[in-house]
N, C-alpha and C positions, 0 to 999 in steps of 0.2 A: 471639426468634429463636434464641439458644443452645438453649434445648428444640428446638425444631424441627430443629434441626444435631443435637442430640442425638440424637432419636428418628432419624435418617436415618441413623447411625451416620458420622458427620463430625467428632465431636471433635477425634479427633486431627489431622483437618488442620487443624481453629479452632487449635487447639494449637500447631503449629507456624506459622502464618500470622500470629497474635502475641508470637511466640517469634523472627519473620524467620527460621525454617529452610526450607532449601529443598524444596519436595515434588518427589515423585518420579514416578517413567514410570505407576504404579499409582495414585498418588493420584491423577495428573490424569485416568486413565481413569475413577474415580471420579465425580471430578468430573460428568465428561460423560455419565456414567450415569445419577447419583441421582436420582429422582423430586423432590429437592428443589429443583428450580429458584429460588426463590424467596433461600432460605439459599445458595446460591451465589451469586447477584446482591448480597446482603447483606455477604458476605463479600468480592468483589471489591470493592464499592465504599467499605469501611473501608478498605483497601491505597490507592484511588483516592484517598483523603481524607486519609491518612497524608503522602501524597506530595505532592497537589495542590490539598488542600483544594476550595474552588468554583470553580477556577479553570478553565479550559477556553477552549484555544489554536486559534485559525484563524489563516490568511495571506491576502493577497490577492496569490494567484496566475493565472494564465494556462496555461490548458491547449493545446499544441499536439501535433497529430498533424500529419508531413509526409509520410506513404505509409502508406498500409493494403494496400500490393505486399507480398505476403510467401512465403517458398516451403514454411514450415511449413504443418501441416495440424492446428493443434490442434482436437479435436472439440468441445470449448465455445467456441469463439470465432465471434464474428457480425461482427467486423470485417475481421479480413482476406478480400484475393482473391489469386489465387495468380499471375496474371498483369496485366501492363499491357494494358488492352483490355478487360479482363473488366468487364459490368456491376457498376458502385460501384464500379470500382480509381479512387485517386487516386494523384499525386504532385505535392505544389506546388515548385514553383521556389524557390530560395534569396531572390529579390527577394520571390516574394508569401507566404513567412512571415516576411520581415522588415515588409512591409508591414501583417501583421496586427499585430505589435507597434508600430510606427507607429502604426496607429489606434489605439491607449489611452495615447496620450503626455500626456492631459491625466491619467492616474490612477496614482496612486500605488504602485506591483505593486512587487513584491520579490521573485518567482519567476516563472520559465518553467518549465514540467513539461514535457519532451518524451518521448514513445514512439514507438515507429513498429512497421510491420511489420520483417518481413525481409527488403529487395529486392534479387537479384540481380541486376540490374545498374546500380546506382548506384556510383559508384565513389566512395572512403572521402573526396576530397575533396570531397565533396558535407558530406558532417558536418563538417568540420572550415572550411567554408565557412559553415555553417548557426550556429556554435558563435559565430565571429570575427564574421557580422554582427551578428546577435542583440547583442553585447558594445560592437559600435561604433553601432547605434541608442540603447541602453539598459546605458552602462559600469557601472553600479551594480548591474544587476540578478544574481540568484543563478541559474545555470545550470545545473536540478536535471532532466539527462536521460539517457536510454538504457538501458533495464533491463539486469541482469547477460545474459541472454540475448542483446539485441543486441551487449553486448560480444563475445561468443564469439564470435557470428556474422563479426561486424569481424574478428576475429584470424582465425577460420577458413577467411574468405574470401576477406580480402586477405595472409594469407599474414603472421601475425602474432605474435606473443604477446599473452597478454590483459594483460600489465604495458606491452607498447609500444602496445596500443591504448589502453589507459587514460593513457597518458604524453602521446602526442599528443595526444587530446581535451582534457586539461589544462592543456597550451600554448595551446589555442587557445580554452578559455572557461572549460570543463566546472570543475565546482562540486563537485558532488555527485550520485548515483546514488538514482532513483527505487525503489521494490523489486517493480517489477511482472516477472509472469513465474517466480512459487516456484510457483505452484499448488500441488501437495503433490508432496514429496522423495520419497516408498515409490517404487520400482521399480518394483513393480505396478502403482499408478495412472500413471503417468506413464508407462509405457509403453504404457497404453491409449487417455490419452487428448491426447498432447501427444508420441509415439515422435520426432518427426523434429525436436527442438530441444537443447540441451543439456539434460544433466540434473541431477538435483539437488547432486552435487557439485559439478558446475564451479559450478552459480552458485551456490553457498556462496565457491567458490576465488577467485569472480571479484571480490565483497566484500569476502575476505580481502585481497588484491589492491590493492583500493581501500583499504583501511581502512594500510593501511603503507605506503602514497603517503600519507597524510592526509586523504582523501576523509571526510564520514561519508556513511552511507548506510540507505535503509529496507528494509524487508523484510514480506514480503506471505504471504497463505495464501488459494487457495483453496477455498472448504468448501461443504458442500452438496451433495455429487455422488455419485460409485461411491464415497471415501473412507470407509472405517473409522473408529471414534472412537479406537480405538488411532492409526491413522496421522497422525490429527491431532493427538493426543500427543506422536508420534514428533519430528514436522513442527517444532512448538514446543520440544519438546527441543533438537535440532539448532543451533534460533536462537539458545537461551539457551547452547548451547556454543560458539558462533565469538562471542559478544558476552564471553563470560569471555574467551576468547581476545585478541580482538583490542579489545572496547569502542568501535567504532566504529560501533555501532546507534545511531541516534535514537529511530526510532518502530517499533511493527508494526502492522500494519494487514490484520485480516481482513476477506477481501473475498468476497462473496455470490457463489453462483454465479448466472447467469442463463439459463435456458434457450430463450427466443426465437430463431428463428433461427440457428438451428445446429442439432450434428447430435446434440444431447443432448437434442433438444426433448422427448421424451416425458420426463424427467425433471423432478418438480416442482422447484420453487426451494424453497430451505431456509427452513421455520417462522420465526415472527420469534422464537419463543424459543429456536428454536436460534442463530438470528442475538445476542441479546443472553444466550446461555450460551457460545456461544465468545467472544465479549469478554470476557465473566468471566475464563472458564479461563484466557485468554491473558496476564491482569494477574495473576492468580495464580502461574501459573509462571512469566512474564518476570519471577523478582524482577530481574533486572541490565539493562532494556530501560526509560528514562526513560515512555515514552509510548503507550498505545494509541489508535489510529486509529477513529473512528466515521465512515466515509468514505460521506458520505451519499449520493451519487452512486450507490454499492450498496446500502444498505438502506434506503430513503425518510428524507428529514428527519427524518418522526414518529418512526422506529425509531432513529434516530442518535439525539434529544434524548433517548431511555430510556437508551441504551446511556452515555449520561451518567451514571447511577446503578447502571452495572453493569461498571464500570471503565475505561470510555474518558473520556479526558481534552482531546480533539483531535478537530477539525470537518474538519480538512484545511483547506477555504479557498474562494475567490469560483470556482476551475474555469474558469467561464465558456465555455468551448469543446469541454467533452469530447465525444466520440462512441462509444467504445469500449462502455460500458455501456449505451448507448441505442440502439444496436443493435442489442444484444441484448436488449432490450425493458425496459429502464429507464423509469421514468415519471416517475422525477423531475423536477426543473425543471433546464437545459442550465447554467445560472449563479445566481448569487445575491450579492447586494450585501454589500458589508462591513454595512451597517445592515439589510439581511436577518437575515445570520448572527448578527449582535449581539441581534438580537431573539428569533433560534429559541432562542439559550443561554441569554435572562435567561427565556424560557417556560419553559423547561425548571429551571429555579430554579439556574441556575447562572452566576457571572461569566465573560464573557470578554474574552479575552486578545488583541491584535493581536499574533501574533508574527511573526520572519523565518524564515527555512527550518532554521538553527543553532538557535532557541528564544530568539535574543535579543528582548527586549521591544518591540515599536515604538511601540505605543500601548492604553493603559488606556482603552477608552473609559469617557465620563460615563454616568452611571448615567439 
């Protein structure tokens, strides 16, 4: 494989990638250039094994959405509706998503994932409602919701700062911050295809934020679209600088685009080798980011068990309820058991890990 990095003219990054120096805006465009796919996949997954050996972490979590009401208009998006009324608008009541967590009281969960839209007229104690019951059904569980953009939107709406809305959610449950909602940071894109949400700064600021309260938090990218392989560079850069910053990243988790239903539909969905070459790239230049996401919900199970071997370290978890990507024409399966996940990992020839949302251990399963 060195010949082959060789003949590719990739040395010098094998070079400094066993050396732990850090590559640069150009190398990683490299990266995402070379004909060498193969020796990139190669090369992430020494870093993968450096760090994590065979080891590879899911949770059993619970995915909730409580409104897919939202007033943004992002062009990839298959789940929101922009008003109440509109066919597919939802919004459940405080009691019937505590009731869904209710029904899995006989299973053993350790996370709530909450996202929602952005709905205008919910008033902020509706979240802070949502937060305290969720806490008094299930006191132990880890309350891992509200992307940086929903925060914005909270401060923006109700007349806030994004440190008093994150302060109050924290009173009242909040854990930790999901990282959905980066799509990619370039001005360019994001004003094409997501103009009326915040942008790529604030939800850097909004992390920052979180991360000097104590929060930790994840962060996301998504690829596959109008985006540049520079601006996916860019996108990755940025992360690796607020995590020197501030080091309250967990995980990153690149996420597929999907074109179903929405208004990007003439746009194919991204290769699956570009799908398992930006998880490379991403364990490559995250050196200061514990963890990359193989979040199989976006790139089918079979593609997540590769991206095992190509620097993703992380299954994500049981889900169980998502909708967001299935909307958009995901085909994956809606859930999958903890002995589901346990068995696509050892397929994939690799141990896994039962972990909590922090990366604490819960349980080893037997082999």
């Amino acid at each position: 494989m060195r010949e082959r990095l060789q003949r590719a003219g990739l040395t010098d990054i094998v070079d400094k990638v066993e050396a732990r120096e850090r590559l640069t805006f150009d190398e990683g465009v490299r990266l995402f250039e070379t004909p060498e796919f193969i020796g990139v996949g190669w090369l992430a997954n020494r870093e993968r094994e450096r760090r994590h050996g065979a080891k590879t972490y899911f949770n059993h979590n619970l995915r909730l959405e409580a409104t897919n009401v939202c007033e943004a208009s992002c062009l990839f998006c298959s789940f929101a509706r922009l008003k109440e009324g509109m066919a597919g608008a939802h919004t459940a009541s405080v009691e019937q998503i505590l009731d869904r967590l209710r029904a899995r009281a006989g299973e053993p969960l350790t996370e709530v994932h909450m996202v929602n839209g952005l709905h205008p007229e919910l008033p902020f104690s509706y979240y802070l409602d949502l937060l305290r019951g969720l806490k008094s059904v299930r006191p132990g569980i880890h309350l891992k919701c509200f992307t940086a953009v929903e925060i914005a939107f909270f401060a923006d709406h109700y007349g806030k700062t994004d440190r008093q809305v994150l302060e109050e959610l924290r009173a009242a449950g909040l854990d930790s911050l999901p990282g959905g909602g980066a799509e990619i940071f370039a001005p360019r894109v994001r004003k094409k295809i997501s103009y009326d949400k915040c942008d790529g700064d604030r939800y850097i600021s909004v992390h920052r934020t979180a991360h000097a309260l104590g929060m930790r938090t994840n962060m996301t990218m998504l690829y596959g679209h109008i985006e540049t392989l520079a601006e996916r560079v860019d996108h990755l850069l940025q992360v690796r600088a607020l995590q020197d910053e501030t080091g309250g990243l967990q995980a990153f988790i690149p996420l597929a685009f999907h074109p179903d239903n929405n208004q990007m539909r003439k746009l194919p969905a991204p290769a699956a080798t570009d799908t398992l070459r930006t998880h490379a790239v991403a364990r490559l230049l995250l050196d200061n980011v514990d963890h990359i996401k193989a979040y199989w919900i976006s790139t089918s199970v079979e593609l997540a068990q590769t991206a095992l071997w190509f620097g993703a370290d992380d299954l994500d978890g049981t889900v169980q309820e998502e909708t967001i990507y299935h909307m958009a024409g995901s085909t994956t399966p809606t859930a999958l058991s903890t002995d589901q996940i346990e068995r696509v990992i050892r397929d994939a020839g690799r141990e896994p890990i039962e972990r909590d949302t922090l990366y604490n251990v819960v349980r080893v399963p037997a082999a």
